[in-house]
Structure formats: structure tokens, C-alpha cells
N, C-alpha and C positions, 0 to 999 in steps of 0.2 A: 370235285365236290367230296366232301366227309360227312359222312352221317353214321353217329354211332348213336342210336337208343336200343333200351331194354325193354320197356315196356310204354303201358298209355297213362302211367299212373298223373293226378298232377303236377305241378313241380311247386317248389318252395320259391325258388330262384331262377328270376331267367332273365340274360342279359341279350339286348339285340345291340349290333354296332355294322354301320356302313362307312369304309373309309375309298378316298378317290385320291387318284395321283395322277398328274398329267405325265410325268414320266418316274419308275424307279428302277433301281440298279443294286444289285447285289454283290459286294464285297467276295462272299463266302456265302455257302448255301445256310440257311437261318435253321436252327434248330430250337423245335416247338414242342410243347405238353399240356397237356390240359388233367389236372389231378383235380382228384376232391378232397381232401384230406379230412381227418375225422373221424370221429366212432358212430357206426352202426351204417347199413347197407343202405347204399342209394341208387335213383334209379336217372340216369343222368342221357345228357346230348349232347354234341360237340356236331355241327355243321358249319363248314364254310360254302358260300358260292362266290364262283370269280369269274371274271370276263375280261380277257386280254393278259390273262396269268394263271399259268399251267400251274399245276399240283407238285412239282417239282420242278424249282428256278434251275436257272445256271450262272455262275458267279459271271459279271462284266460283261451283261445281255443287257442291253434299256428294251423293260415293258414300257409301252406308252398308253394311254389312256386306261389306266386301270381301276378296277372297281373290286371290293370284296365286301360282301353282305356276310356276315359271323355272328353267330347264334349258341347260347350256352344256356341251357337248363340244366336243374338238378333240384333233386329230392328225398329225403327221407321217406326209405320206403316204412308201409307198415309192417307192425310185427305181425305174425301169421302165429295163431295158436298150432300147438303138435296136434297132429291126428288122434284120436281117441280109440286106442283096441273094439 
């Protein structure tokens, strides 16, 4: 499992997705990123959960019964005024 937030702030954007496969196989280990691209600071998520598939595949393994619940929020944080002397 991946869980990256920064904060509780809301989000703007939040995508949920569940995919199932009775069997998969990897070629070559998958190289992944999740960006936000953009101006101004966000305050963002990236979590997978998986069941019957480790965090790190190996090429020409069949996972069988596999499951991944994946979850992406993100948000424009606010601006915060400067402190006042």
C-alpha cells in the first residue's frame, strides 16, 4: 500500500478506480508516477491497495486473482498571508 498526503485540506480532484484480473503477468517490472503538474502548491494523495499483488512485481510471475482499489486526490492549497512583524 502507498499513501502519500500532506495535509486534511479538501481536494478539488479526486479520482477512485478498482481494477480485477483473474490472472496478470509482467513482461518487465512497470514503471509508474503520479505528478501534478502546474502552478501554485498542492496538497495531493496517491494510495493504492492490492490483494494478491505485492508492491514490487517480478517480470514472468502470473498473480492470479488480483484486485487494486487506486485513489488520487489533489488540491490547490490556499495562500496563507506573511506573518505581520
Amino acid at each position: 500500500m502507498r499513501d502519500v498526503r500532506d495535509d486534511e485540506q479538501p481536494r478539488d480532484i479526486t479520482f477512485h478506480s478498482t481494477v480485477r484480473a483473474d490472472r496478470l503477468r509482467f513482461t518487465a517490472p512497470p514503471r509508474t508516477a503520479v505528478r501534478f503538474p502546474g502552478t501554485g502548491e498542492r496538497a495531493s494523495l496517491s494510495r493504492s491497495d492490492r490483494t494478491n499483488l505485492p508492491d514490487t512485481v517480478k517480470p514472468d510471475v502470473d498473480y492470479r486473482d488480483v484486485t487494486v482499489h487506486y485513489r488520487l486526490e489533489t488540491g490547490v492549497r490556499e495562500a496563507r498571508e506573511p506573518a505581520a512583524d
